[in-house]
C-alpha positions in Angstrom: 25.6 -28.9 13.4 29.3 -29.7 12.0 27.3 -30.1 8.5 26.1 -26.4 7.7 24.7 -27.5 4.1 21.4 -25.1 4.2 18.0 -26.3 2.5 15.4 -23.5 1.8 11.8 -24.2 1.1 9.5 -21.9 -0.6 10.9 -19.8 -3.3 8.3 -16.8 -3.5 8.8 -13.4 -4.2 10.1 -13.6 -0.4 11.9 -16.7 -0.3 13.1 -15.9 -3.9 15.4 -13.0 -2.6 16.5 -14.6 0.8 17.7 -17.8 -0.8 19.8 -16.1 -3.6 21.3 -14.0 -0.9 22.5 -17.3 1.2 23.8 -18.3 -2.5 25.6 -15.4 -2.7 27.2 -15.5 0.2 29.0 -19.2 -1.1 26.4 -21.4 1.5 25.2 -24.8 -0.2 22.0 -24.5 -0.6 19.3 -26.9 -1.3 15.9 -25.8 -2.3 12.1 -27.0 -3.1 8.7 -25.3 -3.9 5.3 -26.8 -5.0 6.8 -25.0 -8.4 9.9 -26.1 -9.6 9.9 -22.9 -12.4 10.3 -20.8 -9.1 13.2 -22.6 -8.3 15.2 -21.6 -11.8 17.1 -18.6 -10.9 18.7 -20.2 -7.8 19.0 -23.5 -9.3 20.8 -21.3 -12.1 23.0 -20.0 -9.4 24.3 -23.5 -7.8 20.9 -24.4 -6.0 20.5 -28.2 -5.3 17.0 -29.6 -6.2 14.8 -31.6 -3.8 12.1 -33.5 -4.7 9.9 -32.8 -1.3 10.6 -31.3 1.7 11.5 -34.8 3.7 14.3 -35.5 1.1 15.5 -31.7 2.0 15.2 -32.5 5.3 17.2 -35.6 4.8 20.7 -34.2 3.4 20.6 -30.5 5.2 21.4 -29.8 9.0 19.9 -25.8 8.7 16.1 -25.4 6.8 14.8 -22.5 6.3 11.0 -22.0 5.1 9.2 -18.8 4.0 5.9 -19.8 3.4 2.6 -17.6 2.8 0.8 -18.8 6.2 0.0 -21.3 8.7 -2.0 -23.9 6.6 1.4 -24.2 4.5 3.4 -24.5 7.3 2.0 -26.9 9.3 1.9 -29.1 5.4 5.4 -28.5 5.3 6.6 -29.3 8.5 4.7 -31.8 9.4 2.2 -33.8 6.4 3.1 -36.1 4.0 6.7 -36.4 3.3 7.6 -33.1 5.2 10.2 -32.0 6.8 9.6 -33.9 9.8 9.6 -37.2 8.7 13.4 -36.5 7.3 14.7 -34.2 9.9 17.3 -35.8 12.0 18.5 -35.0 15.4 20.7 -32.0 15.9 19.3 -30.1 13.1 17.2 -26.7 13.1 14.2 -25.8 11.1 13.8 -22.1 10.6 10.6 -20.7 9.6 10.8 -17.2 8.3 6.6 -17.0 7.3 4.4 -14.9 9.2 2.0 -17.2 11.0 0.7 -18.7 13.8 3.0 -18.7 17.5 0.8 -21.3 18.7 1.1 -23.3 15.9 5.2 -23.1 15.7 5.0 -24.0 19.6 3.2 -27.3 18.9 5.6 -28.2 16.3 8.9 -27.3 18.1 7.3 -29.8 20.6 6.9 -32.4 17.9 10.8 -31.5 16.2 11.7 -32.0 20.1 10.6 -35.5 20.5 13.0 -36.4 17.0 16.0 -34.0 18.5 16.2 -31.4 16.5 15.3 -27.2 17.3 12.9 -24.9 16.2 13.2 -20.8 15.5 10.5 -19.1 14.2 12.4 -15.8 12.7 9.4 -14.1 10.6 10.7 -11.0 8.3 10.3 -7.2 7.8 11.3 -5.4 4.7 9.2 -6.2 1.7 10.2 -8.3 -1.5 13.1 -5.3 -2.4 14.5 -5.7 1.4 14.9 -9.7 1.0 16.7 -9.4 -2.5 19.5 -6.5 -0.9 19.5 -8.4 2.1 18.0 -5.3 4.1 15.6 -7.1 5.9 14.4 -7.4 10.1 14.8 -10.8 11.2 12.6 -10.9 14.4 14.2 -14.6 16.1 12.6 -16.7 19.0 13.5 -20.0 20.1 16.8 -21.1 22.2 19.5 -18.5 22.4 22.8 -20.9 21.6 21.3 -22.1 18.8 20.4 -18.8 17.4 24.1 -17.5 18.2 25.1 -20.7 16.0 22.8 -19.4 13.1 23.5 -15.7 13.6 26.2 -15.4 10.4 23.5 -17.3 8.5 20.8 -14.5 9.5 23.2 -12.1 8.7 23.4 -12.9 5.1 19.5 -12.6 5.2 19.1 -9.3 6.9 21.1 -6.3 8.3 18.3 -6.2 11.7 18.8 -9.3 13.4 16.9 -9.1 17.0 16.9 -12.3 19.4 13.4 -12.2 20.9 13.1 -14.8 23.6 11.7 -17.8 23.4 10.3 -19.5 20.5 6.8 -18.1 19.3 8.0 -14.7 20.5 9.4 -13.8 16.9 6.4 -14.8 15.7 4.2 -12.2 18.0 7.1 -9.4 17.0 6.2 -9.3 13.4 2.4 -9.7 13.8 2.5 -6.3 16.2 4.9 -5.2 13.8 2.2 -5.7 11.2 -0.5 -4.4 13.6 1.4 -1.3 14.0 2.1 -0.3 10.4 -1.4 -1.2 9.2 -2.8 1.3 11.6 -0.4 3.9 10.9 -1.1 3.5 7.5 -5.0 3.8 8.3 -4.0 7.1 10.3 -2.1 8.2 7.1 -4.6 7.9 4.9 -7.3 9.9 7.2 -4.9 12.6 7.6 -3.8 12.5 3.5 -7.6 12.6 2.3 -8.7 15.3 5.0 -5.8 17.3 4.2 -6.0 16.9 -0.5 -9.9 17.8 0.2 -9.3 20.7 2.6 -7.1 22.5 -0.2 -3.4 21.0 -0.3 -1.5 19.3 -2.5 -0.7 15.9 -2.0 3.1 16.7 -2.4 3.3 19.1 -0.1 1.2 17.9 2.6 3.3 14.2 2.3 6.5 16.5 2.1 5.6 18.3 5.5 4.2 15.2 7.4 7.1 13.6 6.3 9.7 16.5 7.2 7.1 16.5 10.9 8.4 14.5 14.2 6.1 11.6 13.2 7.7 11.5 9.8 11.2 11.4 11.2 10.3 8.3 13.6 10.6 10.5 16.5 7.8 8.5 18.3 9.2 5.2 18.9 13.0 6.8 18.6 12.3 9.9 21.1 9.3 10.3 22.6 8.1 7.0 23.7 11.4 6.2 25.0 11.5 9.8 27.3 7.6 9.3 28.5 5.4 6.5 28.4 7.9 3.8 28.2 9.7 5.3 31.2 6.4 6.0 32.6 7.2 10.1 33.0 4.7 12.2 32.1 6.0 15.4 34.4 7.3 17.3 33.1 5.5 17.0 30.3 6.8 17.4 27.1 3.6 18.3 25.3 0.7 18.8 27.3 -2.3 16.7 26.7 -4.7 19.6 26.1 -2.7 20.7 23.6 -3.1 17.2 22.1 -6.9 17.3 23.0 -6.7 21.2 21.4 -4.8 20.3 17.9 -6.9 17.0 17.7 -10.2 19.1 18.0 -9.5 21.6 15.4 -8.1 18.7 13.0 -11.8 16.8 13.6 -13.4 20.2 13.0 -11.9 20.6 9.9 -13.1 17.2 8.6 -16.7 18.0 9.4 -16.5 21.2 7.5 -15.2 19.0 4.7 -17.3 16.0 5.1 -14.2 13.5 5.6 -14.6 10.6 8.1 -11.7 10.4 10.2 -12.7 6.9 12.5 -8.9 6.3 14.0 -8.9 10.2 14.8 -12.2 10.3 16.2 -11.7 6.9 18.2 -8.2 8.7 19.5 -9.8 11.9 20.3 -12.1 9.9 22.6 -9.4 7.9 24.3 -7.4 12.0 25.3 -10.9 12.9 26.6 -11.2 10.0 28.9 -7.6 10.9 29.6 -8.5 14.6 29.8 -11.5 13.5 32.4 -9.5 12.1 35.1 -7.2 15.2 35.5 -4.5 15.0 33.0 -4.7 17.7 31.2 -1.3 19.2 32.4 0.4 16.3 31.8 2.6 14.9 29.0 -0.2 14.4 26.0 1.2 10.4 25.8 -0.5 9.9 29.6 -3.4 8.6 27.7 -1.8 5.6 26.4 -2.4 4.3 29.8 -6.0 3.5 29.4 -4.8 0.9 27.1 -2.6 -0.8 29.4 -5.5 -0.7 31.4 -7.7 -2.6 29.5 -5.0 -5.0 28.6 -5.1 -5.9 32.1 -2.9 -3.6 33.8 -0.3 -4.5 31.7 2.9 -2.0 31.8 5.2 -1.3 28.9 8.7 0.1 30.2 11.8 0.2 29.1 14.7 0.9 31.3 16.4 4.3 30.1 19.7 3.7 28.7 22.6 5.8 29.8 
């Protein structure tokens, strides 16, 4: 990769920000969409113009795509004039959309057999993150190759995580995703129980907010000291309690006639928990039913020192 002349395909509200930012930071930079208009304010800033992705292919060693799913990228990367049919060996496709791990596997298989290397390195951040270059870059694929590319990321995002292989970035963002839906599910329960039973909305965001939840304390503090160490004695809240504050909190939405499904489905998973004898210890214990039903899968996390 002695040639580090950059092509970028797909210049949404996404790829829109990302590119700019690699223009910013003096890279040459190459770029195509299915609309050329959407091209104008990096072509304004020094942006080279290619007419499909195989001719961007053709005169860049580093390509980055942000695309809005799998059906795009597979048409990208490998239809009609795409980048593989101008790829040469040596060079590295990047894919920055949020699709399919199964589907960037097959193709690093297919960029394989021409010699060139595949990360997937999906994003986090939102369309304001990728224009300040605030963004999570979650990066699978081979490790050297990714060190070679790491300044590059850099001038994307400012939380650049190696994941493993390739696909793996791909599986971060979409439990990323999973994650931040639901909590925002949760949120919205707690937000519409909570304005109906008598509060106002500023003050009852301003003191979930200012609450441990609020201030990330569950995947920052107490994940790390219980479940992922697997250390639920002591505990650091007791699981009745949960079981106790979880009650009252569904009690409150039946006098108010609010559904509360994630709360409900939760309150069932600390009984079960509750029913095998747990009750005295640490209220995350019950988190343990799902590795069990994943298939006795264990999520731990060596405690640093």
């Amino acid at each position: 990769m002695e040639d580090t002349s950059i092509g970028f395909i797909g210049l949404g509200n996404m790829g829109n920000g990302m590119c700019l930012n690699l223009l910013r930071n003096s890279y040459q930079v190459t770029v195509h969409d299915v609309d050329k208009d959407a091209a104008l304010p990096c072509l304004e800033m020094g942006a080279f113009w290619a007419q499909t992705p195989k001719e961007l292919a053709q005169n860049c060693s580093i390509i980055f795509t942000s695309l809005p799913g799998p059906m795009e990228v597979e048409a990208v990367a490998s239809g009609e004039d795409g980048i593989l049919d101008g790829i040469d060996g040596g060079s590295v496709w990047v894919d920055l959309s949020t699709s399919s791990p199964k589907l960037i596997r097959r193709l690093h298989g297919k960029f394989a057999e021409k010699g060139a290397s595949v990360l997937d390195a999906p994003v986090s951040g939102g369309v304001n993150g990728a224009e300040k270059g605030q963004l999570a870059i979650m990066v699978g694929g081979d490790k050297d190759i990714f060190a070679k590319l790491r300044p590059v990321f850099d001038s994307l995002g400012d939380k650049v995580t190696y994941t493993g292989d390739v696909g793996s970035g791909t599986i971060c963002k979409l439990m990323n995703n999973a994650f931040q839906f639901g909590m925002e599910r949760m949120i919205s329960e707690s937000l519409t129980l909570g304005v109906k039973a008598g509060v106002s909305p500023e003050a009852l965001v301003e003191c979930m907010r200012n609450g441990g939840g609020g201030r990330g304390n569950i995947l920052n503090v107490t994940l790390p000291e219980t479940y992922f160490q697997g250390k639920f004695d002591p505990p650091r809240f007791k699981l009745r309690g949960a079981s106790k504050d979880l009650s009252l909190a569904l009690e409150l939405a039946r006098d108010h006639d609010v559904p509360m499904e994630t709360a409900t489905s939760t309150f069932n998973e600390i009984t079960s928990a509750m029913n095998r004898g747990w009750g005295d210890l640490d209220s995350r214990v019950y988190l343990l039913l799902q590795e069990e039903r994943a298939g006795n899968i264990e999520v731990r996390i060596p405690k640093q020192n």
